[in-house]
C-alpha beads as a LAMMPS data file, in Angstrom:
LAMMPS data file: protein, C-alpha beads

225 atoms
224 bonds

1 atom types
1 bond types

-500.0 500.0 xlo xhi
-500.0 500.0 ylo yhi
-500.0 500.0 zlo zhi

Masses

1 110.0

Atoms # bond

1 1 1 180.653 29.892 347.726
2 1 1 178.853 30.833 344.650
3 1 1 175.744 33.249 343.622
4 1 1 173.524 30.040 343.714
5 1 1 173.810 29.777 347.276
6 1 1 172.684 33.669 347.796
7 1 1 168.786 33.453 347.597
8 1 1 166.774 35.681 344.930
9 1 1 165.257 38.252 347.125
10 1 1 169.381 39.473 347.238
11 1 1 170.545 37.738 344.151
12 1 1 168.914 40.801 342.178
13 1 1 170.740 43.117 344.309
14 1 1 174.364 41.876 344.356
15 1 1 174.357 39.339 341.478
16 1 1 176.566 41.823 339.645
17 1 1 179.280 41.219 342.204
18 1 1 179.759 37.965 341.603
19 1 1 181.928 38.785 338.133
20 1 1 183.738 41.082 339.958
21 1 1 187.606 40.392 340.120
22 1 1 187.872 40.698 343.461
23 1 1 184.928 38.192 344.110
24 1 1 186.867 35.621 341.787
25 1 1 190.059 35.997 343.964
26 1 1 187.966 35.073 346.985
27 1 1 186.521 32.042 345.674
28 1 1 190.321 31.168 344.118
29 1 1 191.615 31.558 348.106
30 1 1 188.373 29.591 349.648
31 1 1 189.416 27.071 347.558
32 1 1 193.363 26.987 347.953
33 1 1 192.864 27.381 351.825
34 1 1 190.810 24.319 351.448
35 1 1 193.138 22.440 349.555
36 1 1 195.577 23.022 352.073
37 1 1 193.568 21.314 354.938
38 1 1 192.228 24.254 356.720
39 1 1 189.141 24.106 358.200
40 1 1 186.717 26.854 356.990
41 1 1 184.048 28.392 359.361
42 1 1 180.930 28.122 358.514
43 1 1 180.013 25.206 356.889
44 1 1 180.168 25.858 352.799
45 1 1 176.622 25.768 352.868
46 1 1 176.110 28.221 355.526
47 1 1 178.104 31.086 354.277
48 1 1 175.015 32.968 352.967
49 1 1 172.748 31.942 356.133
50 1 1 171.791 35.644 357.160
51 1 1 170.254 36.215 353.557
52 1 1 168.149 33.080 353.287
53 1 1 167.051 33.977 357.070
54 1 1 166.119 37.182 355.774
55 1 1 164.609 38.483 352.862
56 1 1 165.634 41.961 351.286
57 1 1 162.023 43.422 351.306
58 1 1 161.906 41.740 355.250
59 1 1 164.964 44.216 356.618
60 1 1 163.922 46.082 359.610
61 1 1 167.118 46.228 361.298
62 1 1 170.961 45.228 360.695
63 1 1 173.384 43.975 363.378
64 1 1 176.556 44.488 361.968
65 1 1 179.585 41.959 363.597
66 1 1 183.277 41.707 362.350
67 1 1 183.697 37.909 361.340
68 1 1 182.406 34.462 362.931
69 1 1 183.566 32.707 365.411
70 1 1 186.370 30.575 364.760
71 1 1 185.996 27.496 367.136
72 1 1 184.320 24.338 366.680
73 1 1 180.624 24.200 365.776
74 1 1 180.329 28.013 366.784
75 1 1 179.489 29.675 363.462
76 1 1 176.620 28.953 361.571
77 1 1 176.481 32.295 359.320
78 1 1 174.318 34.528 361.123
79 1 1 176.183 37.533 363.321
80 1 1 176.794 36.852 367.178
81 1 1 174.741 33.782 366.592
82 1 1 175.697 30.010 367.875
83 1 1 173.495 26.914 366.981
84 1 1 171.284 25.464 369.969
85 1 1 173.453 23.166 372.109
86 1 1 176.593 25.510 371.520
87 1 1 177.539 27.457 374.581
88 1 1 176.578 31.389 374.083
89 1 1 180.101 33.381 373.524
90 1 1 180.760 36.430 376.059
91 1 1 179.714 39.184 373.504
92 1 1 176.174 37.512 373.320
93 1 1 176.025 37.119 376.750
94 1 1 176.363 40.372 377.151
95 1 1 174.070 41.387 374.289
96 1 1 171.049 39.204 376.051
97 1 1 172.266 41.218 379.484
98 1 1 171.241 44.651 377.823
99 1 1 168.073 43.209 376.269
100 1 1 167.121 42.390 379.734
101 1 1 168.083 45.534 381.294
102 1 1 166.291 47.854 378.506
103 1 1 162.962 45.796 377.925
104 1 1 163.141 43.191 380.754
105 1 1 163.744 40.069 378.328
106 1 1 164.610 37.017 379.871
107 1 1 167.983 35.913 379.161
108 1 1 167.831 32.584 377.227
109 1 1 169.054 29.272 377.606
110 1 1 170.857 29.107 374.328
111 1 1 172.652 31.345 371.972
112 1 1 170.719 30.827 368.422
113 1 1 169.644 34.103 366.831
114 1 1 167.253 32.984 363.824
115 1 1 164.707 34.126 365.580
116 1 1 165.452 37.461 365.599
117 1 1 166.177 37.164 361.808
118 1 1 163.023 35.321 361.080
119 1 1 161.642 38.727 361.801
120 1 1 163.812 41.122 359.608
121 1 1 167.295 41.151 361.615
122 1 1 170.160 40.665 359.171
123 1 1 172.899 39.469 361.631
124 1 1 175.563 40.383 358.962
125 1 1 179.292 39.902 359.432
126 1 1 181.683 41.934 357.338
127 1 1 183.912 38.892 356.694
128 1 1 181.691 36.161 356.268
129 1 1 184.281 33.096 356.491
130 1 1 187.437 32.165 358.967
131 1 1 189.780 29.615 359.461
132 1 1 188.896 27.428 362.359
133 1 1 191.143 28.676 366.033
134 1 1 192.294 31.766 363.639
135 1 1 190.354 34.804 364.278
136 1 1 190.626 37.359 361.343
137 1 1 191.865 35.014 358.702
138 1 1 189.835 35.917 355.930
139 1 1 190.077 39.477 356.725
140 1 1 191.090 41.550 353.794
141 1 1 190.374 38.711 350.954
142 1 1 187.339 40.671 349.326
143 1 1 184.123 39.926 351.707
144 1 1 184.584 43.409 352.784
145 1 1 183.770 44.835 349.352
146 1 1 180.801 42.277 349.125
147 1 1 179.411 43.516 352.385
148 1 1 179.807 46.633 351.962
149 1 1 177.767 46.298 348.643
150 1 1 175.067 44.974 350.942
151 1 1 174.950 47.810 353.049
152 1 1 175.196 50.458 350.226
153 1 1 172.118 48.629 348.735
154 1 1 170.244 48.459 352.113
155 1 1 170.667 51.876 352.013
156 1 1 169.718 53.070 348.756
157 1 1 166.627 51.128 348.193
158 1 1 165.006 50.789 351.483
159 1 1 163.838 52.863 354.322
160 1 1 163.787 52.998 358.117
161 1 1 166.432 50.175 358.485
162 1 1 167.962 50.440 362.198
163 1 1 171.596 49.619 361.921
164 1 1 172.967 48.904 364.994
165 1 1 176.778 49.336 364.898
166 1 1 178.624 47.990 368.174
167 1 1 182.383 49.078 368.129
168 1 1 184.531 50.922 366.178
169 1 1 184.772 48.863 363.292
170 1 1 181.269 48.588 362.747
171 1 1 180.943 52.296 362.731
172 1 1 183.688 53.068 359.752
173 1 1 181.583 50.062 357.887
174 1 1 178.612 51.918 358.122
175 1 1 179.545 55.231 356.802
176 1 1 177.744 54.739 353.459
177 1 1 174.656 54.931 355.246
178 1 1 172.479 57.539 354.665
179 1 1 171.285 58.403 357.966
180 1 1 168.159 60.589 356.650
181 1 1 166.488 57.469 355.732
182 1 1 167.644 55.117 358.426
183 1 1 168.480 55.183 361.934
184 1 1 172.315 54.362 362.955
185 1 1 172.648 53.541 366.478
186 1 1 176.394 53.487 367.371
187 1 1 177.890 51.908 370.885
188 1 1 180.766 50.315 372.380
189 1 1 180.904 46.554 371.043
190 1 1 179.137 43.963 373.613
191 1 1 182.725 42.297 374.468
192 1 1 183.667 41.749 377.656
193 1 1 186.424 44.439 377.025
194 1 1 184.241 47.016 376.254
195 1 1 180.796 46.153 377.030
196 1 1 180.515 48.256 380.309
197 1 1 182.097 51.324 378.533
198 1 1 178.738 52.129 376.791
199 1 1 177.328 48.755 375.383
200 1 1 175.355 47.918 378.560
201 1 1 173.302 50.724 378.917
202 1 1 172.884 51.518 375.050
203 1 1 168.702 51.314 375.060
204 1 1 169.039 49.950 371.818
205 1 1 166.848 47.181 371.630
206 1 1 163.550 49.747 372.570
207 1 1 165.141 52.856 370.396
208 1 1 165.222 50.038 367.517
209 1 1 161.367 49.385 368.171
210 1 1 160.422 52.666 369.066
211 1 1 161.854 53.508 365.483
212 1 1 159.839 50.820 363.845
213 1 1 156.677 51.144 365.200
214 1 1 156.798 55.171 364.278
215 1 1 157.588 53.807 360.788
216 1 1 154.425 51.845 361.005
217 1 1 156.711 48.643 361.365
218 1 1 156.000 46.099 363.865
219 1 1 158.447 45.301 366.435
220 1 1 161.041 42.875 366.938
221 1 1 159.693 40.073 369.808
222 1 1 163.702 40.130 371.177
223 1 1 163.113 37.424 373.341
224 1 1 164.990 34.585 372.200
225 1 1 162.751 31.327 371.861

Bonds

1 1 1 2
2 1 2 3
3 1 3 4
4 1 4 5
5 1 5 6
6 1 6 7
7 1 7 8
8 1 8 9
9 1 9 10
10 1 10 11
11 1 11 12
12 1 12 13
13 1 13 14
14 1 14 15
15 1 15 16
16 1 16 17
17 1 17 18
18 1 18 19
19 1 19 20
20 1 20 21
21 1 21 22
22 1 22 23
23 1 23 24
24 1 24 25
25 1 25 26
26 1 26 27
27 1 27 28
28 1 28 29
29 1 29 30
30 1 30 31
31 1 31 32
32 1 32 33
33 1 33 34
34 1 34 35
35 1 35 36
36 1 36 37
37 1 37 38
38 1 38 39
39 1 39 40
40 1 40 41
41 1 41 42
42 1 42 43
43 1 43 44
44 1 44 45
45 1 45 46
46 1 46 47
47 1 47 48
48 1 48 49
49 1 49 50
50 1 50 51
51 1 51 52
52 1 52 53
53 1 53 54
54 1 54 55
55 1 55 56
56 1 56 57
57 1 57 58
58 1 58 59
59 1 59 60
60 1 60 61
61 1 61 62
62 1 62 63
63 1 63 64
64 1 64 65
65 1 65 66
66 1 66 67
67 1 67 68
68 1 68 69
69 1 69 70
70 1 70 71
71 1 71 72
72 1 72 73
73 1 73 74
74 1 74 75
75 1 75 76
76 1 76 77
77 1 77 78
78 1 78 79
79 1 79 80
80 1 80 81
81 1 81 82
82 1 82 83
83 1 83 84
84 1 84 85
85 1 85 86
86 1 86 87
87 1 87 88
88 1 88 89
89 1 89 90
90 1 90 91
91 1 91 92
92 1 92 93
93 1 93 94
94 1 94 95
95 1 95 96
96 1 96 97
97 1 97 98
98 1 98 99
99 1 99 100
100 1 100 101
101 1 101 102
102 1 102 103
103 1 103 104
104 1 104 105
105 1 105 106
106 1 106 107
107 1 107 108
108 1 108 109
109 1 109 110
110 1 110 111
111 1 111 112
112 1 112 113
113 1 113 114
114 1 114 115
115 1 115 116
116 1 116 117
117 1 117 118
118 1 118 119
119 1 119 120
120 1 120 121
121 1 121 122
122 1 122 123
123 1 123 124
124 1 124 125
125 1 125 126
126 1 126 127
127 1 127 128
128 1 128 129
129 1 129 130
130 1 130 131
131 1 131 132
132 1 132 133
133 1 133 134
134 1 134 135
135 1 135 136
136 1 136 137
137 1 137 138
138 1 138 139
139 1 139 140
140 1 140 141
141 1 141 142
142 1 142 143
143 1 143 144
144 1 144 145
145 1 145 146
146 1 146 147
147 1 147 148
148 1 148 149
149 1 149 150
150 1 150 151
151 1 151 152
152 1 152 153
153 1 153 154
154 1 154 155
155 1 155 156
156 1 156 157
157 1 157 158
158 1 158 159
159 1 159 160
160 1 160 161
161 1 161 162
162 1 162 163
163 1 163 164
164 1 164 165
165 1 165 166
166 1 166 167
167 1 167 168
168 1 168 169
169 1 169 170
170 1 170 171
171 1 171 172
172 1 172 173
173 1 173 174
174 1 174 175
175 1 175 176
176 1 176 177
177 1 177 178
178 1 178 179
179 1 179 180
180 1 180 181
181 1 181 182
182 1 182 183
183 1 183 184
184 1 184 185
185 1 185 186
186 1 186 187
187 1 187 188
188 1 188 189
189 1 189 190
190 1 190 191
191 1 191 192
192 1 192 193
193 1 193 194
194 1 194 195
195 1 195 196
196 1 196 197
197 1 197 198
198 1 198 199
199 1 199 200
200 1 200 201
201 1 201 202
202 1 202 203
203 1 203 204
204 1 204 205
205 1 205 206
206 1 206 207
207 1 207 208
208 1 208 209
209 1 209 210
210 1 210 211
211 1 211 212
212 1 212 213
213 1 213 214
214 1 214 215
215 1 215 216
216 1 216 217
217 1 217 218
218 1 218 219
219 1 219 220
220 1 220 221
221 1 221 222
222 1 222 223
223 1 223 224
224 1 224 225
């Protein structure tokens, strides 16, 4: 985990981070928790997937999730996402369930987002590592300040972002948004616990393009490919 990996589009964004103290801790417990003989999700090399999948200037819309998934070949740095081959977790299940209720898009055969951010969705998480079969690990180590750098940016020098912010923790993360310039959506999260106590039946896959288009944005093509 270093600024090298972050690509320049962000780099002149949040390169000031990177000498923060708290970002210097978080390397110092990558590495310890490696030295140990944990197993880190994602891949090293992964870490910073959602920002070379999508550009600053590119940013239409932001998916905000909590941290990846901790089992085996899951994560791959990109929110809610799973690599091709990897079967799709419940909360994207249900995710693809609303996309086909609101706009009538077929539900996919796989669970690989980077098509979606190939078109301007950062699939952000606000903890952007874990320890493999331990959810929340890496919660509280510092990638919450990072993130929330991100955000603050996002919202300072862009306009007409759609953040989409599923559950309760997603919503206190996305307080710094200025909500004159952007649209915040806000919903139950898509997990099976909550999903049918206001995720499925959100509309917020055509409010998102609605949005856009009266931005003069294209849409997003949600259907998975």
């Amino acid at each position: 985990m270093s600024k090298i990996d972050l690509p320049s589009s962000w780099l002149v964004h949040v390169e000031s981070e990177f000498s923060q103290s708290y970002m210097k801790q978080l390397k110092l417990f990558l590495q310890a928790e490696k030295r140990e003989g944990k197993t880190i999700y994602p891949a090293s090399d992964s870490i910073f997937n959602a920002f070379k999948a999508t550009p600053f200037n590119d940013v239409k819309v932001v998916v905000l999730g909590q941290d990846p998934y901790h089992g085996i070949g899951q994560a791959h740095g990109l929110s809610f996402s799973v690599p091709k081959g990897v079967r799709t977790p419940p909360s994207l299940v249900n995710i693809f369930k609303e996309a086909n209720r609101d706009l009538g898009i077929q539900i996919p055969s796989h669970g690989c987002l980077q098509s979606w951010a190939e078109q301007g969705v950062l699939l952000l998480n606000a903890t952007l590592t874990v320890e493999q079969a331990n959810a929340g690990s890496h919660q509280g180590q510092g990638w919450e300040l990072f993130t929330d750098k991100v955000i603050e940016v996002l919202s300072d020098q862009r306009e007409h972002v759609v953040f989409l912010l599923w559950g309760s923790y997603a919503q206190k993360k996305g307080r710094v948004i200025d909500q004159n310039k952007h649209l915040v959506l806000r919903s139950a999260h898509p997990s099976p616990l909550s999903a049918y106590r206001g995720f499925i039946g959100n509309g917020h896959f055509s409010a998102t393009n609605e949005y856009l288009e009266k931005h003069g944005q294209s849409p997003i093509d949600w259907q998975v490919v």
